[in-house]
VOBA-1610 file (N, C-alpha, C; in pm, whole numbers, padded with zeros to 5 digits, always signed):
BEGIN
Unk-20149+11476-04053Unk-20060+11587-04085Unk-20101+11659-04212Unk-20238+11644-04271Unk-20278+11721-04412Unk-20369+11875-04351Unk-20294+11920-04427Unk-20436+12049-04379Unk-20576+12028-04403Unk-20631+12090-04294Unk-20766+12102-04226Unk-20836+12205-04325Unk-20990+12221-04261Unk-21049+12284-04360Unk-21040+12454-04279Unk-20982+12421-04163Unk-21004+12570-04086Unk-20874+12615-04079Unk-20742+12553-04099Unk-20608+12606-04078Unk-20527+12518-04256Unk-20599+12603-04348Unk-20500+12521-04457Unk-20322+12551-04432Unk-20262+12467-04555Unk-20129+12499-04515Unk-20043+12569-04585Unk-19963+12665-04499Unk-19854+12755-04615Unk-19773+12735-04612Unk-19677+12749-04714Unk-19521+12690-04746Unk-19406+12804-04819Unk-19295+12863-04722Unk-19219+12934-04836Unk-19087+12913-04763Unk-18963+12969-04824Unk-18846+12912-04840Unk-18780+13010-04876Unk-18638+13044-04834Unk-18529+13122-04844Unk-18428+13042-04853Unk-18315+13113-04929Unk-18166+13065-05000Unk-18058+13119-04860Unk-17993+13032-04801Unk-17948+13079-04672Unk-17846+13152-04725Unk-17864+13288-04676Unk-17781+13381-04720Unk-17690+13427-04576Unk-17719+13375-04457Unk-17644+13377-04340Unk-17755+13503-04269Unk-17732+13573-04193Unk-17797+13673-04131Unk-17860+13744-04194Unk-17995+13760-04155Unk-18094+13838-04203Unk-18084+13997-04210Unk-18146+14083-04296Unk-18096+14218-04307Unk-18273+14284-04273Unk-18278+14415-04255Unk-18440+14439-04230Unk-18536+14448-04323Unk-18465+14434-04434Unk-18580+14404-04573Unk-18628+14275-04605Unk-18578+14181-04526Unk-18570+14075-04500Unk-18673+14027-04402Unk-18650+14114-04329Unk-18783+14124-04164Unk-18922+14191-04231Unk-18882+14306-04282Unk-19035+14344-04349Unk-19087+14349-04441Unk-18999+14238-04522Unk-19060+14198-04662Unk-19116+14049-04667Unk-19048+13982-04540Unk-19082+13819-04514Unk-19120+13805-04412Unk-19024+13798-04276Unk-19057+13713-04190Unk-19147+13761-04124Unk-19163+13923-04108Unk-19301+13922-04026Unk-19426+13885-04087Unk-19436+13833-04203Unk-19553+13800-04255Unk-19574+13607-04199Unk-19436+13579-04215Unk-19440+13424-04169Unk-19487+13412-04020Unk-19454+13490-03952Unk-19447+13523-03823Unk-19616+13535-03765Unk-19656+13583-03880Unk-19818+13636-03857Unk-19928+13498-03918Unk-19878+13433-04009Unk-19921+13329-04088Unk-19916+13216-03989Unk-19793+13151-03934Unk-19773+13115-03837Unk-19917+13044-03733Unk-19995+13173-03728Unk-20119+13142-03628Unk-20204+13112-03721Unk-20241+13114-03822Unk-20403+13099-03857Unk-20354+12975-03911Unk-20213+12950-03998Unk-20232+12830-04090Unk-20112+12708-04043Unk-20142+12615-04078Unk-20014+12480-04032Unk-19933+12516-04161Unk-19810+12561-04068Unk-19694+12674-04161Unk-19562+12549-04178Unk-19531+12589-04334Unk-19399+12518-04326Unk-19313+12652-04431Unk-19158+12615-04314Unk-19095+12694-04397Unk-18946+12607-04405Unk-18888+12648-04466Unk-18786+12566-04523Unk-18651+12642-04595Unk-18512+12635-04517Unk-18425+12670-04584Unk-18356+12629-04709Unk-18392+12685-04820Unk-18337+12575-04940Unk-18187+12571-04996Unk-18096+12538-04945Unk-17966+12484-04950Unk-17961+12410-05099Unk-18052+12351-05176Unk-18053+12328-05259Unk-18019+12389-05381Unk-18109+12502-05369Unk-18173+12585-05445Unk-18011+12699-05475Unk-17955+12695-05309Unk-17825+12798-05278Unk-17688+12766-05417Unk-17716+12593-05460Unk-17569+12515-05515Unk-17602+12623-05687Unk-17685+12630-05672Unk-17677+12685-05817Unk-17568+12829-05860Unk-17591+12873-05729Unk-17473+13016-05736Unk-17368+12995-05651Unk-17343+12933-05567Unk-17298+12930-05402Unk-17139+12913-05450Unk-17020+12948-05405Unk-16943+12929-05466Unk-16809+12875-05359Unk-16858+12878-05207Unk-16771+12850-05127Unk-16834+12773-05033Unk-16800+12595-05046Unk-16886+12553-04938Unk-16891+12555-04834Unk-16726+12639-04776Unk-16753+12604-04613Unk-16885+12709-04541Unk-16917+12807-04655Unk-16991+12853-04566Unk-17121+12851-04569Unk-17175+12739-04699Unk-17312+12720-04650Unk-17367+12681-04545Unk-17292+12588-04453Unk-17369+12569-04338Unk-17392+12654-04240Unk-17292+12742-04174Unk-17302+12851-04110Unk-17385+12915-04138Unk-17469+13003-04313Unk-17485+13019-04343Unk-17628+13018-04326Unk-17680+12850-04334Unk-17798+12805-04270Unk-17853+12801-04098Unk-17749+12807-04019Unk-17776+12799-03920Unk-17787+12960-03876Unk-17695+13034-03948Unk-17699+13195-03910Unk-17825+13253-03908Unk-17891+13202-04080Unk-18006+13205-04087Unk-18129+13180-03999Unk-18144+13051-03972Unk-18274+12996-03891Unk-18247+13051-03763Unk-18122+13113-03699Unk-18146+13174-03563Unk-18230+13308-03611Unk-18193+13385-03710Unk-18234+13501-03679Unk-18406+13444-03730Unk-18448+13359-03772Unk-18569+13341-03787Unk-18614+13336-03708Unk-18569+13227-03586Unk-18631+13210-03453Unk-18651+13366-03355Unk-18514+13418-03387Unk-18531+13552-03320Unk-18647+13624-03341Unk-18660+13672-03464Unk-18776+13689-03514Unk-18909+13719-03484Unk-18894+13566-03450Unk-19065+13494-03385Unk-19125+13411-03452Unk-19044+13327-03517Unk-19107+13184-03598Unk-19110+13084-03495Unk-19160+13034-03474Unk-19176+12942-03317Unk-19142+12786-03382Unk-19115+12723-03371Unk-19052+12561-03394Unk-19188+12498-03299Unk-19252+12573-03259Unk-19372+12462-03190Unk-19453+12467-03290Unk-19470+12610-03351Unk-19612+12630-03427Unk-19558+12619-03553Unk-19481+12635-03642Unk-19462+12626-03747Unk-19302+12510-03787Unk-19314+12416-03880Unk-19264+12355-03870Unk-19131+12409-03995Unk-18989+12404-03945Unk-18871+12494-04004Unk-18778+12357-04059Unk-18762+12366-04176Unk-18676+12230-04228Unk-18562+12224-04308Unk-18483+12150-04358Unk-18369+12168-04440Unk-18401+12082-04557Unk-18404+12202-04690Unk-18436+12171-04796Unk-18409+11999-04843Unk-18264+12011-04784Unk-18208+11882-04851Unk-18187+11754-04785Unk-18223+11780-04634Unk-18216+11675-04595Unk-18416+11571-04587Unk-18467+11661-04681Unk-18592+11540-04738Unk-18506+11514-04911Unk-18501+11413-04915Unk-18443+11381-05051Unk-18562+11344-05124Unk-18706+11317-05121Unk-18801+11330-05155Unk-18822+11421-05255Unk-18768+11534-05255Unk-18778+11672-05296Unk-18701+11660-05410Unk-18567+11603-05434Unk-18509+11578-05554Unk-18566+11481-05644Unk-18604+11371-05573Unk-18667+11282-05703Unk-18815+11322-05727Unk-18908+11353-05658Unk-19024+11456-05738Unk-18949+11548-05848Unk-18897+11652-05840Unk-18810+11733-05916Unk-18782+11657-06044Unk-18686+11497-06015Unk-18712+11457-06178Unk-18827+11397-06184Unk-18926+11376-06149Unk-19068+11315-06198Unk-19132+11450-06282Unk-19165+11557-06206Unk-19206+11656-06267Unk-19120+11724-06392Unk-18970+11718-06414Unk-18916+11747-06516Unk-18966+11654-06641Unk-19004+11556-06638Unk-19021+11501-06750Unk-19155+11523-06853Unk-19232+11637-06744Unk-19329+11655-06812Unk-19329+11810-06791Unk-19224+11926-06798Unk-19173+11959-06773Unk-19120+12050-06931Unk-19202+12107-07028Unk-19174+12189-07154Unk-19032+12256-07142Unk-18924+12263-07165Unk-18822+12358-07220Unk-18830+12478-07197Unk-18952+12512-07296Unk-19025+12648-07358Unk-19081+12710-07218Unk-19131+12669-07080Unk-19178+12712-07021Unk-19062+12765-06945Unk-18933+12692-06883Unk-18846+12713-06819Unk-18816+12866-06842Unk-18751+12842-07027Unk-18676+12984-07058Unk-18725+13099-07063Unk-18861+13094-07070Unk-18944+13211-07041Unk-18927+13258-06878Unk-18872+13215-06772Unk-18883+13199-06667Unk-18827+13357-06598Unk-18865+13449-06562Unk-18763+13577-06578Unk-18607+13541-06484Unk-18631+13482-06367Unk-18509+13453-06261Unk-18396+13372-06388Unk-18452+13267-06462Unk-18319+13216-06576Unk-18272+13315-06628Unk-18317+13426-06690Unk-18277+13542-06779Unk-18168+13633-06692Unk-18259+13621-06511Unk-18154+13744-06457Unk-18028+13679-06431Unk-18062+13565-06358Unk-17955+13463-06301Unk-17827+13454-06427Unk-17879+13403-06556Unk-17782+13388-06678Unk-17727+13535-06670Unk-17770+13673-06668Unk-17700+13758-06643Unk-17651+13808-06587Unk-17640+13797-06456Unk-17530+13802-06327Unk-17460+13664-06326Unk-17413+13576-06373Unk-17361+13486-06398Unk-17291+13428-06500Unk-17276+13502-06574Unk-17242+13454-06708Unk-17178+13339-06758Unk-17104+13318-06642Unk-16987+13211-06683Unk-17047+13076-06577Unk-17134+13047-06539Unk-17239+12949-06480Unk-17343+12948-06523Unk-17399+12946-06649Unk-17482+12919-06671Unk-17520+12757-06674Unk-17537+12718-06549Unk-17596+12586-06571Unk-17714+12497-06559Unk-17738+12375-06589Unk-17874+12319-06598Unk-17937+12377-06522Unk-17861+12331-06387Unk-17972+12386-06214Unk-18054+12521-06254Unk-17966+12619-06301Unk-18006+12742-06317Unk-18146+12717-06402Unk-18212+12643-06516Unk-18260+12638-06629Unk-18359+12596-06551Unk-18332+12461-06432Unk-18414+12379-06398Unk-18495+12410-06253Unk-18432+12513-06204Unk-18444+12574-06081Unk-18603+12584-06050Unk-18647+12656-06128Unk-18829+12612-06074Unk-18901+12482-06106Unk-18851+12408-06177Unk-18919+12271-06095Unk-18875+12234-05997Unk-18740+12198-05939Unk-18753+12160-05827Unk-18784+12261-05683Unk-18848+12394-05754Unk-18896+12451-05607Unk-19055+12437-05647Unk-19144+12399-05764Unk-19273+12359-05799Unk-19246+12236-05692Unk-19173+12126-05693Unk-19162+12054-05626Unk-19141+12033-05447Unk-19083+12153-05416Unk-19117+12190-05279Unk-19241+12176-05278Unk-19308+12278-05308Unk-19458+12324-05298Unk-19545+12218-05298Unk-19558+12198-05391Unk-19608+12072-05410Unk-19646+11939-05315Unk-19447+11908-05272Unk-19428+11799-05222Unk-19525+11803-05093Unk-19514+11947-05025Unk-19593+11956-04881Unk-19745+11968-04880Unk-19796+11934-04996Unk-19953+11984-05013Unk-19984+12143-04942Unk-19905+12250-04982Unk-19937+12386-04981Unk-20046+12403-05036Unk-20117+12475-04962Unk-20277+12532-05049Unk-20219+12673-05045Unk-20154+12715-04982Unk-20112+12943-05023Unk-19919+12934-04999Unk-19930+13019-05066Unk-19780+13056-05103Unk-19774+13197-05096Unk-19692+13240-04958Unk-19700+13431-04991Unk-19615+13430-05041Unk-19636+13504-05168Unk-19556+13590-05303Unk-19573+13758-05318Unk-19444+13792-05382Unk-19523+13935-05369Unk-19526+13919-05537Unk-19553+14050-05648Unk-19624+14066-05772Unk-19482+14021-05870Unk-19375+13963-05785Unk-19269+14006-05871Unk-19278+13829-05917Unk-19311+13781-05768Unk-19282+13609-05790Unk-19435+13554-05846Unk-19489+13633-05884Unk-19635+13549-05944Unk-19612+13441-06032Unk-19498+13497-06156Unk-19510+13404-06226Unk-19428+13273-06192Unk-19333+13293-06122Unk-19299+13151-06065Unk-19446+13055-06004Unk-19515+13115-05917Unk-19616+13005-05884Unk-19710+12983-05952Unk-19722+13074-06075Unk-19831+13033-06207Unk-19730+12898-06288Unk-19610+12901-06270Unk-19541+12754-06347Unk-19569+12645-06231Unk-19524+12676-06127Unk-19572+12569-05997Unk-19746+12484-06071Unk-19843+12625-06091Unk-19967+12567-06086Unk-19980+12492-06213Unk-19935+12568-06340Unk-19938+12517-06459Unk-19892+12334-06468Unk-19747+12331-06387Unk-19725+12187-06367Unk-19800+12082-06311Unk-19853+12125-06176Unk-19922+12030-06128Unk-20056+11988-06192Unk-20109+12095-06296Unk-20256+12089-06394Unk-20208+11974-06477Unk-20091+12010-06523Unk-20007+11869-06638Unk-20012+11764-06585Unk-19937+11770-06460Unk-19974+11613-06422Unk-20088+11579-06350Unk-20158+11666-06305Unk-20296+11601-06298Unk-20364+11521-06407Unk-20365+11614-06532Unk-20447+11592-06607Unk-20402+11469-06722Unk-20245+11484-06696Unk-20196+11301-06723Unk-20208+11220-06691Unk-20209+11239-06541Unk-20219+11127-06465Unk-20275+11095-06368Unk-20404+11187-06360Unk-20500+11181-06253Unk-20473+11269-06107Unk-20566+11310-06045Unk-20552+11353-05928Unk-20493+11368-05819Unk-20358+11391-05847Unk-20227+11376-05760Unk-20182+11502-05634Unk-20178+11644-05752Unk-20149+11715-05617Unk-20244+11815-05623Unk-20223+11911-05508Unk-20257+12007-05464Unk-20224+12121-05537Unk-20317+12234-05613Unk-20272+12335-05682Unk-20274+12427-05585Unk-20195+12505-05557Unk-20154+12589-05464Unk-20183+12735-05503Unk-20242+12849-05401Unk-20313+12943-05435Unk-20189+13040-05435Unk-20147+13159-05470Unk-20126+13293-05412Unk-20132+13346-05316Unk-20075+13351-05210Unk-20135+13467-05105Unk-20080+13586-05111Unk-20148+13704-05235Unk-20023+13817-05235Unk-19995+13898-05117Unk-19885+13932-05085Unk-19838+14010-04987Unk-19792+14096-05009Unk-19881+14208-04977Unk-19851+14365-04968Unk-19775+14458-04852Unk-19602+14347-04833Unk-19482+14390-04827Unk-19446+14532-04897Unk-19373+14632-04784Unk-19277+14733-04867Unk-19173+14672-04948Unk-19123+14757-05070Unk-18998+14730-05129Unk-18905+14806-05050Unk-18850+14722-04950Unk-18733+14800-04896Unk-18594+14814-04975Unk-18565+14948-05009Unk-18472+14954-05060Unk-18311+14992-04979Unk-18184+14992-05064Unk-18089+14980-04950Unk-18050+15086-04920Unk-17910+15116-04828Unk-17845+15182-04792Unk-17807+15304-04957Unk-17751+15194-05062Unk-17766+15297-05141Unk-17856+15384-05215Unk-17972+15384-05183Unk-18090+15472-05175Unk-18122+15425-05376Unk-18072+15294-05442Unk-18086+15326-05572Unk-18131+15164-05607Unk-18085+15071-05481Unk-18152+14895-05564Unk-18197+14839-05434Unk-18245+14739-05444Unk-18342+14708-05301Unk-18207+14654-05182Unk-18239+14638-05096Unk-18134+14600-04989Unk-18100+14497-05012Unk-17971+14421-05060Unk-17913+14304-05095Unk-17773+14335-05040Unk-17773+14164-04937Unk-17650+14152-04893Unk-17564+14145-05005Unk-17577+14060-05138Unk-17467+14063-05178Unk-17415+14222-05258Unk-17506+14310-05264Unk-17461+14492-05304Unk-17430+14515-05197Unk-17456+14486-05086Unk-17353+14546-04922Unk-17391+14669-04927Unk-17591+14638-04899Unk-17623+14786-04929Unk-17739+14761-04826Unk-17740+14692-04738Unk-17786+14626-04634Unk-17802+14671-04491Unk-17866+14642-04366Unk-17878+14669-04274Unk-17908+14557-04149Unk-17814+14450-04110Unk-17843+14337-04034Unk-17941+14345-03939Unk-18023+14265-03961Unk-18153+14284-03825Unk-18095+14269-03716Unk-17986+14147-03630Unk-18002+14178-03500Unk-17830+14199-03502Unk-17761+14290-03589Unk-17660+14343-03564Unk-17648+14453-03424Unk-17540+14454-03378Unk-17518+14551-03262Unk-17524+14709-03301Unk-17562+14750-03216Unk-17585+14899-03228Unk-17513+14943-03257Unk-17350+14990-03262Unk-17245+15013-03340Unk-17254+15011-03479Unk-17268+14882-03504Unk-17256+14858-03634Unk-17378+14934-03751Unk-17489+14881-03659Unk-17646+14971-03734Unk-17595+15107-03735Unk-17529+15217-03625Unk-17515+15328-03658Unk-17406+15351-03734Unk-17345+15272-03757Unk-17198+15307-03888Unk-17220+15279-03992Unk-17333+15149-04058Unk-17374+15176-04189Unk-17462+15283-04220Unk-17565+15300-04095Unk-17675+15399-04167Unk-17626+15559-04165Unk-17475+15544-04103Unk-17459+15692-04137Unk-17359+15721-04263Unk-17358+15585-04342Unk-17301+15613-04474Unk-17402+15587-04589Unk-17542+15608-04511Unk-17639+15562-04627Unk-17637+15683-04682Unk-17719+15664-04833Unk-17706+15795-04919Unk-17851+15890-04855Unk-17886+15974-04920Unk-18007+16062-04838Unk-18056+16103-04980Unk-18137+16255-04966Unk-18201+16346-05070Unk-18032+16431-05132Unk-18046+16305-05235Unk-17926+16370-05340Unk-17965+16508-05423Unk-18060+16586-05367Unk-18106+16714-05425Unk-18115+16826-05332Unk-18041+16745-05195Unk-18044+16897-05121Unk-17904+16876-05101Unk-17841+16999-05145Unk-17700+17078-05110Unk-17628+17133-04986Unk-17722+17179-04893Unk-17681+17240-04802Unk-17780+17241-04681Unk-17696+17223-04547Unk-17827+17214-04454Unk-17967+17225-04434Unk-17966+17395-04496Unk-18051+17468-04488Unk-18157+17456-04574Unk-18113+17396-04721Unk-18229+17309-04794Unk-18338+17271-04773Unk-18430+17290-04841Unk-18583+17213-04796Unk-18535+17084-04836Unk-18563+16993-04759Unk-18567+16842-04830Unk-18679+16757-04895Unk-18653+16667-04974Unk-18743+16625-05025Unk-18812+16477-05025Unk-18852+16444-04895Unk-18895+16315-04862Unk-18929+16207-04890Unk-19028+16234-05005Unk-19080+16130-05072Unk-18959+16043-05149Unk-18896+16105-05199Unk-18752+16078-05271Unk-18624+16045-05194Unk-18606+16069-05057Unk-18569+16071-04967Unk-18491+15893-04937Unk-18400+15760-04979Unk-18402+15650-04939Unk-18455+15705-04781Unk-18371+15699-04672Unk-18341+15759-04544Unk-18536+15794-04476Unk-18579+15842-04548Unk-18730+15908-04503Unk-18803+15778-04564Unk-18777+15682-04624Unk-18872+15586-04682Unk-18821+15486-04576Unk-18740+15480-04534Unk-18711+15386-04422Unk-18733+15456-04340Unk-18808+15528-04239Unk-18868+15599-04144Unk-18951+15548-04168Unk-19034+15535-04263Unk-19198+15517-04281Unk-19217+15357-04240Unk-19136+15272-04286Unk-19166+15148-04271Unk-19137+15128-04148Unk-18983+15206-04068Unk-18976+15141-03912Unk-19048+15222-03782Unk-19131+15382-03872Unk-19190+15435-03755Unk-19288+15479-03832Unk-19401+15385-03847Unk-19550+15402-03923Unk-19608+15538-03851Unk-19583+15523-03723Unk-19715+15600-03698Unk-19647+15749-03648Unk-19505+15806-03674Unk-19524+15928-03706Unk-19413+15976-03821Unk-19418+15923-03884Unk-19276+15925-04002Unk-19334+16082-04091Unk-19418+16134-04030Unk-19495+16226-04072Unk-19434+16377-04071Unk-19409+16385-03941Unk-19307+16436-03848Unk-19182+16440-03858Unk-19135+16364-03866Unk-18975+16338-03964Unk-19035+16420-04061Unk-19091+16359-04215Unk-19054+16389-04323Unk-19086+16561-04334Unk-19160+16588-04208Unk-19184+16721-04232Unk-19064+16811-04183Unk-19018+16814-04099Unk-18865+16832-04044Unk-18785+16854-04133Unk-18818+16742-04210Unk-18686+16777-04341Unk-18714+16821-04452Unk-18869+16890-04477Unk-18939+16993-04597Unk-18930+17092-04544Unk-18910+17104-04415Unk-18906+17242-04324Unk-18747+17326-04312Unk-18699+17220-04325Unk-18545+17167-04337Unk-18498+17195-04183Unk-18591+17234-04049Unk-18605+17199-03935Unk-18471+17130-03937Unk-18478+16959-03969Unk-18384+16897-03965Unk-18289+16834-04065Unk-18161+16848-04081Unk-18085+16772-04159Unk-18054+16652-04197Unk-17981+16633-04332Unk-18006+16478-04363Unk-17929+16389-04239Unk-17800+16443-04185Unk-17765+16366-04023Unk-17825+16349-03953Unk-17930+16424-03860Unk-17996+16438-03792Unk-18075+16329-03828Unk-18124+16304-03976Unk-18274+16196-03992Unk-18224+16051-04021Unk-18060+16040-04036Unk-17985+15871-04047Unk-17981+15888-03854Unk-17914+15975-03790Unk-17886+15912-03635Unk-18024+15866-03606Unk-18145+15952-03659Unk-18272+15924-03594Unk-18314+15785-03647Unk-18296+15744-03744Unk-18308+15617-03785Unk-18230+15502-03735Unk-18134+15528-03730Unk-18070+15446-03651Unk-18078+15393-03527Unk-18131+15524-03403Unk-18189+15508-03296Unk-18314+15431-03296Unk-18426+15448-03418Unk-18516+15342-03438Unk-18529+15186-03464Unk-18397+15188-03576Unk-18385+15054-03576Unk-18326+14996-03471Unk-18266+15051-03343Unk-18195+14976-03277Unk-18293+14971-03202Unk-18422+15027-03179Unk-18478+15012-03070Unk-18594+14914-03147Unk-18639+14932-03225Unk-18721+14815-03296Unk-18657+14682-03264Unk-18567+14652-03313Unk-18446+14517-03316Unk-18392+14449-03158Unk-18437+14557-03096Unk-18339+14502-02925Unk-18421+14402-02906Unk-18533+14378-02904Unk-18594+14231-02841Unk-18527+14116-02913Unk-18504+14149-03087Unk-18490+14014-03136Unk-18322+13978-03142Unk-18260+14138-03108Unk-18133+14121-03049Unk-18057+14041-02967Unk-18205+14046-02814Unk-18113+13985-02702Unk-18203+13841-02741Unk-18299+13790-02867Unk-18333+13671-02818Unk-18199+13603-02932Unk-18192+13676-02996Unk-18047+13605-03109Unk-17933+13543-02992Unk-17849+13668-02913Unk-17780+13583-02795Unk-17850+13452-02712Unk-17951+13475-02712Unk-17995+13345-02629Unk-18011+13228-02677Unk-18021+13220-02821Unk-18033+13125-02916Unk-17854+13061-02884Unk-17804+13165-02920Unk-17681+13157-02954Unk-17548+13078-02884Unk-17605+13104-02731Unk-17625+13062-02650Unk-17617+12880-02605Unk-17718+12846-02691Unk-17803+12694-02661Unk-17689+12632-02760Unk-17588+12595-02745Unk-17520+12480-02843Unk-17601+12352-02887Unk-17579+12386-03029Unk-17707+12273-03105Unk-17838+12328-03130Unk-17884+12386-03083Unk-18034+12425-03042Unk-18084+12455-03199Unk-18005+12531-03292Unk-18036+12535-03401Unk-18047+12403-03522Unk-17927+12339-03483Unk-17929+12197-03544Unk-18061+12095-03493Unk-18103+12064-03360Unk-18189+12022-03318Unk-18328+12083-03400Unk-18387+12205-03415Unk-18507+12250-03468Unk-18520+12182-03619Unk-18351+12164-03673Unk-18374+12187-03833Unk-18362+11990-03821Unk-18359+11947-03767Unk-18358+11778-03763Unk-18508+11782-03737Unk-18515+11810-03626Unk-18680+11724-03586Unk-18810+11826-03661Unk-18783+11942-03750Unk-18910+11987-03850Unk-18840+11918-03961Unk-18726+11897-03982Unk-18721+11812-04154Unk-18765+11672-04094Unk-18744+11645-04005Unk-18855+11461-03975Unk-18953+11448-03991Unk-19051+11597-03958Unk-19175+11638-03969Unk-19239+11642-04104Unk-19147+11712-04147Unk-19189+11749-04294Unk-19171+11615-04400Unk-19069+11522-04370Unk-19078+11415-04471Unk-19180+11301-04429Unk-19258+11320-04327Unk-19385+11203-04332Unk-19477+11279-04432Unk-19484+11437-04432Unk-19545+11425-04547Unk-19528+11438-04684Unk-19429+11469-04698Unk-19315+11429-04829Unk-19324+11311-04903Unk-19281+11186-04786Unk-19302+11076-04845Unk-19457+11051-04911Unk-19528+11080-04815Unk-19652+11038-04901Unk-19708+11070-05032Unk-19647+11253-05015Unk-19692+11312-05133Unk-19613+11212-05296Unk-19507+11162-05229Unk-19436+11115-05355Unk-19441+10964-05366Unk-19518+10905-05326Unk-19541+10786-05303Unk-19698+10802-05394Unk-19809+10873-05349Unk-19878+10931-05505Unk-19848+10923-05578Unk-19711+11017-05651Unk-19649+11076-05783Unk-19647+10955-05820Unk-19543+10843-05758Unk-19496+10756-05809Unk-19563+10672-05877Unk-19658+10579-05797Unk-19764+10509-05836Unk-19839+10604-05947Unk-19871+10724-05967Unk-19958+10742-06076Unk-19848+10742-06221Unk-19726+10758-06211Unk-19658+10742-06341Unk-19600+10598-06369Unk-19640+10500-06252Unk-19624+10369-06333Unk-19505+10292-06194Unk-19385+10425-06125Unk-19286+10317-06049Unk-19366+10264-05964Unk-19272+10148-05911Unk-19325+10068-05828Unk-19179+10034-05712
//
């Protein structure tokens, strides 16, 4: 179960935020989706990672399972890539304190996510929060990842991942795997309010395999070209939220659109219904495979049992290393 020299292995992880939104689809999963084939893929919902903000438990679980359907919808396959629950390898927590102990202060608080997190949080500021990237260095880690897709924002999280494992190498000999970068040149999809990226919790979002109703009632309250006044306006595309989401869900003529609306041909209504009609027609496959999932009672619980079984044969080993090189027995 170690990666090969022709399919190394990749590893990344999401905070179950319940149903996926489309910045979500084309900022992640179609890249997992594509990774999937060349490399022995692990991905992993981190429920762990969720306790640090999470503030109502009944709905983390839903939450997780809402999640991994729309993954499967998707096209993450449970044959080819193995899908797990952060917490049910407990492996993952006690690496976490092995690696904290060698583990600088000074590196944490430099960390930018502690800085944002302490500031949307004010009144939780706690350890987890401080301690939060070792125990996801410790994901990484734990699975012998050789690539991690990041985009430019998360670099420096996996430069502390690498920095750690150099420490304890170089304490204690040849233990793990330093794990590469794979940058991913993902759009920044931004939201409905045409002003911060699409985040469920700004409810500025667009559900991937939401019903067509619903896709056309948010996107016709999305904002547009806050510089044209009146129909007849030339519009201004590039600037456009509404025309930047054209480009990402209709590559190959968003051209056409944006000219429509420099022409002012067409209005800012005219270019949300047209979007809307796109995303629903992009989304219908992973639409009707969401019902079918949905469908299978258990089927989601079953995937996330037998890839976290998967994933802790090699868990254990990785920490069965750690151990022996710092002395437990």
């Amino acid at each position: 179960m170690s990666p090969t020299a022709d399919r190394q292995r990749v590893l990344s992880g999401m905070q179950p935020t319940g149903r996926m939104h489309i910045g979500h689809y084309f900022g992640a999963l179609q890249n997992f989706v594509r990774m999937q084939e060349s490399h022995d893929a692990f991905y992993f919902v981190a429920d762990l990672h969720a306790l640090t903000t999470f503030e109502d438990p009944s709905e983390l679980w839903p939450n997780v399972t809402a999640m991994v359907a729309d993954w499967i919808a998707a096209g993450i396959d449970p044959d080819k890539a193995t899908i797990f629950l952060q917490s049910r390898v407990p492996e993952a927590t006690e690496l976490h304190w092995i690696l904290s102990t060698i583990t600088p202060v000074s590196w944490l608080e430099r960390v930018p996510t502690f800085k944002e997190k302490s500031a949307q949080f004010p009144d939780n500021v706690n350890y987890a929060l401080l301690g939060y990237p070792v125990l996801q260095s410790a994901d990484i880690l734990l699975y012998e990842a050789n690539k991690v897709p990041v985009g430019e924002d998360q670099l420096a999280h996996l430069e502390l991942t690498r920095e750690i494992a150099r420490r304890f190498n170089h304490k204690y000999g040849n233990t793990f795997t330093e794990p590469q970068a794979d940058l991913t040149t993902t759009p920044r999809v931004m939201g409905l309010d045409g002003t911060n990226k699409m985040s469920k919790s700004r409810g500025n979002y667009i559900p991937m395999t939401a019903d067509p109703d619903e896709i056309r009632r948010l996107i016709s309250g999305a904002v547009t070209d806050v510089t044209r006044s009146y129909r007849k306006d030339p519009g201004h595309p590039e600037s456009c939220n509404v025309c930047q989401l054209h480009k990402i869900i209709s590559p190959n003529d968003y051209e056409r659109i944006w000219e429509g609306e420099r022409t002012a041909a067409t209005g800012c209504v005219d270019t949300k219904r047209l979007l809307a009609d796109r995303v629903i027609e992009y989304f219908a496959p992973m639409r009707q495979r969401r019902l079918e999932i949905e469908a299978r009672e258990g089927y989601v619980e079953e995937v996330l049992v037998e890839g976290s079984e998967k994933a802790q044969v090699v868990a254990s080993r990785t920490l069965a290393r750690a151990r022996a090189a710092v002395g437990l027995r």
